[in-house]
N, C-alpha and C positions, 0 to 999 in steps of 0.2 A: 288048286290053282286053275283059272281059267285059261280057256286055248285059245281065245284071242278076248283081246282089250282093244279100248278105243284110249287113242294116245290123239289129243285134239282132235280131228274130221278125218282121223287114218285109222280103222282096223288092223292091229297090228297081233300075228300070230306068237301066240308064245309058248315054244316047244323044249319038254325036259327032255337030253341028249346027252349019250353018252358021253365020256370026256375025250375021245377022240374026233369028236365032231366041234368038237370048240380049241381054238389057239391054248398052245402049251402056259402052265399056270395062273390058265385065267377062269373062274367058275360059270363066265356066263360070257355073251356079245352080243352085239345089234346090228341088226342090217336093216340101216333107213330105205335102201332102194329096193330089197324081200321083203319089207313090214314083216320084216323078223327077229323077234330075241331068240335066242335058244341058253337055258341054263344046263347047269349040270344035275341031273337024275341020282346024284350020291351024294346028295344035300339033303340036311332036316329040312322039312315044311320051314321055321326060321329063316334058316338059313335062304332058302328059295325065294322065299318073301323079301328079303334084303337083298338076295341079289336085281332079284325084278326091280326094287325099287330103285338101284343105283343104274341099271337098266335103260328104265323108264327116262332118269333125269340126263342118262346120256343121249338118249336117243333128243328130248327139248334143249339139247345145251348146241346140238348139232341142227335140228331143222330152225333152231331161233334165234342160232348162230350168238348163242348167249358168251363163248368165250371164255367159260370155264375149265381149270385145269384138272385134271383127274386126281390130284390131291381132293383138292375142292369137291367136287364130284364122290368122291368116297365118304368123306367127311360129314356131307348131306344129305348121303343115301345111309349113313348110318346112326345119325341123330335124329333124320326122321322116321324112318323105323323105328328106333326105340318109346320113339312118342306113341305111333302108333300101336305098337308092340303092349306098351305098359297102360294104353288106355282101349286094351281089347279090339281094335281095330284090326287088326289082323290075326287069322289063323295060325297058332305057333303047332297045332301039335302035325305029327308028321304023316 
């Protein structure tokens, strides 16, 4: 996994953390105004991958003020993963 991405014209860092550095029961978060995700480090490669991308679409649902509900947001962080998932597009092993 790369340690930072570009998310539109914003380099954004994206750091695997222990799970007391992220909110109780959630594997990952975004901070639009640190251009920071942090996931959790006790994730498969998979798994991390899917989190970043649900990530990702939070972090656009926020700076492009898209209005999407985290149902939403779940639902097409993990349908598009599986796309990309099932057409090798992403790294699954860990």
């Amino acid at each position: 996994m790369r340690d930072v991405i570009k998310i539109g014209a914003h380099s954004v860092q994206v750091r695997c953390v222990s799970d007391h550095e992220i909110e109780r029961n959630k594997l990952g978060d975004v901070d639009t105004k640190l251009s920071q995700i942090r996931i959790s480090d006790r994730l498969s490669r998979s798994r991390k991958n899917s989190v970043l991308l649900h990530e990702i679409i939070e972090w656009l649902n926020d700076d492009l003020v898209l209005e999407m509900n985290h149902n939403q947001i779940s639902t097409l962080a993990e349908t598009l993963y599986q796309v990309l998932a099932d057409n090798s597009l992403f790294e699954t092993r860990r």
